[in-house]
C-alpha positions in Angstrom: 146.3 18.3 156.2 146.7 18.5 152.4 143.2 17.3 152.1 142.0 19.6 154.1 143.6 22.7 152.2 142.3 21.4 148.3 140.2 23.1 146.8 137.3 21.7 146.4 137.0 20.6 150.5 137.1 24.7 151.1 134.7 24.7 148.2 132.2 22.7 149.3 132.5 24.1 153.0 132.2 27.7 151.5 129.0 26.9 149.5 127.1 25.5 152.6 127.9 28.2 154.9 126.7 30.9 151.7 124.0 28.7 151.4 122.6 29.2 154.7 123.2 32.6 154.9 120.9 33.6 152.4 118.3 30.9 153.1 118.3 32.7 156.5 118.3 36.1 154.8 115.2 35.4 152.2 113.4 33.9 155.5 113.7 37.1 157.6 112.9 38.9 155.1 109.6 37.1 154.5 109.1 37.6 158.0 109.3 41.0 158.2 111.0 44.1 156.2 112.4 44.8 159.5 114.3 42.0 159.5 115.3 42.4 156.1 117.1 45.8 156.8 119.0 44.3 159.8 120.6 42.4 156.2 123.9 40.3 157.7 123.3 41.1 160.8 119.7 39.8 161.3 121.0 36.5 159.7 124.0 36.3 162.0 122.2 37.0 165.0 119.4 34.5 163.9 121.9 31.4 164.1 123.0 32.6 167.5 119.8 32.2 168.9 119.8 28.4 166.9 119.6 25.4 168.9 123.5 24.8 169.0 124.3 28.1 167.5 127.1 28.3 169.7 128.8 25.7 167.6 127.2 26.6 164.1 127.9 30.5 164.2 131.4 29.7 164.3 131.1 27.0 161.5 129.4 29.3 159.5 132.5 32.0 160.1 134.5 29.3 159.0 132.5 28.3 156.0 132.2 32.1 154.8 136.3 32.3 155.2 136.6 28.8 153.0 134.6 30.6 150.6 136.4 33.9 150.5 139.5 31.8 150.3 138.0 29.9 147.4 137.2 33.0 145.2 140.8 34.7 145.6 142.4 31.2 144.7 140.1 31.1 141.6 141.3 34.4 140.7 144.7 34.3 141.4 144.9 30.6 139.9 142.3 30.8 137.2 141.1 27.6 138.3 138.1 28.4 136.1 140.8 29.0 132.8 139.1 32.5 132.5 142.5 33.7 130.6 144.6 37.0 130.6 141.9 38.7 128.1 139.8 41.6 128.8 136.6 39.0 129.5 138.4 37.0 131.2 140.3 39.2 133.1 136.8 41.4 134.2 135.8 37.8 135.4 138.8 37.5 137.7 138.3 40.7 138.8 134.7 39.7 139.6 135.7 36.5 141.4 138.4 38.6 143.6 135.9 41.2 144.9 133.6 38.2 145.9 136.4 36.8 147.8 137.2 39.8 149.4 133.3 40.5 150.3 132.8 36.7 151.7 136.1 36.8 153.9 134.4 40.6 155.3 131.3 38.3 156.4 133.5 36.1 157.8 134.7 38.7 160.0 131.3 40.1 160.7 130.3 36.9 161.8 132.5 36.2 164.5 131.6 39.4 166.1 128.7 37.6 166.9 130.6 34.6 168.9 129.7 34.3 172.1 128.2 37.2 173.8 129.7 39.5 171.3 127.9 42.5 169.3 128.4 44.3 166.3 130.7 47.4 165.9 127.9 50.0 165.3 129.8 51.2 162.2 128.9 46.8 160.9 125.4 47.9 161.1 123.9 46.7 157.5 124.4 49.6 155.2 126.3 51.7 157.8 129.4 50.5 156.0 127.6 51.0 152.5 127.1 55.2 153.5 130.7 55.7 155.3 132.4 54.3 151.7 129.9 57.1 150.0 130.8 59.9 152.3 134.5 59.0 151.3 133.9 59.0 147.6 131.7 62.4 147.6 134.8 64.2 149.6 136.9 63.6 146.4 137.0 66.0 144.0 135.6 63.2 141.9 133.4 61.6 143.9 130.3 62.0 141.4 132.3 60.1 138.7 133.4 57.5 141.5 129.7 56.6 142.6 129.0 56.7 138.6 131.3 53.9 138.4 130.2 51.8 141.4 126.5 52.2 140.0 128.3 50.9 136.6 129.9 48.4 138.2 126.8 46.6 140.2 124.5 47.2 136.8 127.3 45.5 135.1 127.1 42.4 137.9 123.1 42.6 137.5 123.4 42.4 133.9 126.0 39.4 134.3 123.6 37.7 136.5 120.7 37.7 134.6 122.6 36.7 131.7 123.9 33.7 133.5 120.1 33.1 134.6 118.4 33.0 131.5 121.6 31.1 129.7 121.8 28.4 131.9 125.5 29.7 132.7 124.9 29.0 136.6 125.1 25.3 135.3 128.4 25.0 133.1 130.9 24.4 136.1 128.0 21.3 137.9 127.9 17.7 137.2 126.2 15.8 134.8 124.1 14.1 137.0 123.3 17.3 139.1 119.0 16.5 139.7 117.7 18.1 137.1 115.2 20.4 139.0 118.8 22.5 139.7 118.6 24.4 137.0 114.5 26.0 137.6 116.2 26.5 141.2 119.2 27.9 139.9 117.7 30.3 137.5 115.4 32.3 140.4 118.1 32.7 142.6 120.9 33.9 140.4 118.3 36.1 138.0 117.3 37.5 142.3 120.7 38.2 142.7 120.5 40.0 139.8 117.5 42.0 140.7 119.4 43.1 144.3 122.6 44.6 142.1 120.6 46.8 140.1 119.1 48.3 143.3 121.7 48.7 144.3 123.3 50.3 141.6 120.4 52.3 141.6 120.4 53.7 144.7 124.5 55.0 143.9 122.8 57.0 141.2 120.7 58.8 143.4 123.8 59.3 145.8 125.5 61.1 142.8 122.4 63.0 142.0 121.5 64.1 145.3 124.9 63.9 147.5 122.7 62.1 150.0 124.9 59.3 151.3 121.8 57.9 152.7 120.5 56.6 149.8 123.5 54.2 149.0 122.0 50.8 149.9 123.3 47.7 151.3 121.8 44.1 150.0 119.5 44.7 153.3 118.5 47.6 152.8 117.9 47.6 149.0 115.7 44.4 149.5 114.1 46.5 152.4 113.2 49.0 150.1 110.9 46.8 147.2 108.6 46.2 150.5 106.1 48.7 149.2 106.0 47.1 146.0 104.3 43.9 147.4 104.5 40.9 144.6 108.4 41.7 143.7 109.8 41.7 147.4 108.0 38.3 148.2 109.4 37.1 144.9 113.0 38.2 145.9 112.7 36.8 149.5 111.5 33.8 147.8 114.5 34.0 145.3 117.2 34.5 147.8 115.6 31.0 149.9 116.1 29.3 146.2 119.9 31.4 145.9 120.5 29.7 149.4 119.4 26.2 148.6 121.0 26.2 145.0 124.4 27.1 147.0 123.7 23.7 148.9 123.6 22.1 145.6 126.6 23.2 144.6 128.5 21.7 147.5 127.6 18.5 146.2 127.7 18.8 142.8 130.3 21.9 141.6 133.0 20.8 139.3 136.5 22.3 142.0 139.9 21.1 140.9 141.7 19.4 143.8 144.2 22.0 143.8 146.5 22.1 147.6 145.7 25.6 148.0 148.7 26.2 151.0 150.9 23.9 147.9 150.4 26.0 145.8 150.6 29.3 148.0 154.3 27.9 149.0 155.1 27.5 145.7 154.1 30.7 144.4 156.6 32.4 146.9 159.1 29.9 146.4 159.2 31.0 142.5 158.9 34.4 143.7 161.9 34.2 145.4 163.5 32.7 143.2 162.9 35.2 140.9 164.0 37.9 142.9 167.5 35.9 143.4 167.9 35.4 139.6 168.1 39.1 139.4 171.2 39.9 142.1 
């Protein structure tokens, strides 16, 4: 059981089931921009309709769990030794929201088990425009979508960084093939690409108070369609994202960290604490 619950065995489960989501995603989206817009979705519904799917939509609900899991123990841990400093801290920060993002796939995903559908409200980008109305009924709504549009520029920028830095190689073994890092590069610098339209299209949601301009990854890939060369160049990127996550199953540095040890242990000292005190 306690080799099941390391680290680096939800790591590596994590990685293959992000992997194959957005190999399916870039395919779709080659296919057609339709299919792109359906984002999650279109993907989830794709492996459904898989030879087997009835067995691999459920793995893949399990991978994107591990995966969530994995994130929120590297940010709660700092398996990565980010630190308590502002950088390091921001990185955290990063690593929790991705956690929390993968583990709402997760969910997503099982409401495709069996003969199940979709909430409408799960539609791709449906989501995306409820959390805008929310933020435009606040008095400071304006400021709030300022700082989500911030916030994905910031990832873009992080991403793009880590692209043409070779950062998306620092935590991979020596002897990962060395084509990894061309692979690597494209995927993570299209990742980057996808946050700044994103970010983008919360700009014109503060500008306009049109909450139908916020944009979900779908969505925001949907919308380079008309600009021909860049949206086959991100479809393509995301298929190399997809296949450098497979890569990374194999070959990511994970600590083997019991992360239901460590967990128990947490809230054993926690309680302790609280004892100390009465």
């Amino acid at each position: 059981m306690a080799r099941m619950t390391r680290l680096d065995w939800i790591a590596k489960a994590g990685y293959v089931a992000r992997g194959l989501v957005y190999i399916l995603f870039g395919w779709l989206a080659l296919s057609a921009r339709r299919n792109a817009e359906e984002g999650k979705e279109g993907v989830f519904d794709a492996i459904r309709e898989m030879p087997l799917g009835e067995i691999l939509l459920p793995l893949t609900a399990l991978g994107l769990l591990a995966y969530g899991v994995y994130r929120l123990t590297c940010a709660f841990l700092d398996t990565e030794g980010k630190g308590t400093e502002p950088k390091g801290l921001a990185g955290r920060a990063a690593q929790f929201f991705s956690g929390v993002v993968h583990l709402a796939l997760a969910y997503t995903a099982t409401q495709f088990i069996g003969d199940g559908e979709p909430e409408p409200a799960s539609a791709d980008g449906e989501q995306t425009r409820e959390a805008t109305r929310t933020l435009l009924d606040f008095e400071l709504g304006d400021a709030g979508l300022w700082i989500v549009a911030l916030a994905f520029f910031a990832g873009a920028g992080w991403q793009l960084y880590r692209a043409f830095r070779d950062k998306h190689m620092k935590h991979l073994e020596p002897h990962t093939p060395p084509f990894t890092k061309t692979i690597g590069k494209i995927g993570v610098a299209t990742r980057g690409i996808v946050f700044a339209v994103i970010g983008w299209s919360f700009i014109r949601v503060a500008e306009t108070d049109d909450p139908g301009q916020a944009k979900a990854m779908g969505s925001a890939v949907a919308s380079l369609y008309e600009t021909g060369w860049l949206y086959t160049f991100v479809a393509i990127g995301l298929i190399l994202f997809g296949v450098f996550s497979l890569i990374q199953a194999k070959y990511r540095i994970v600590p083997a960290v019991d992360v239901a040890g460590a967990a128990r242990d947490g809230a054993m000292a926690a309680e302790s604490k609280v004892a100390s005190k009465f």
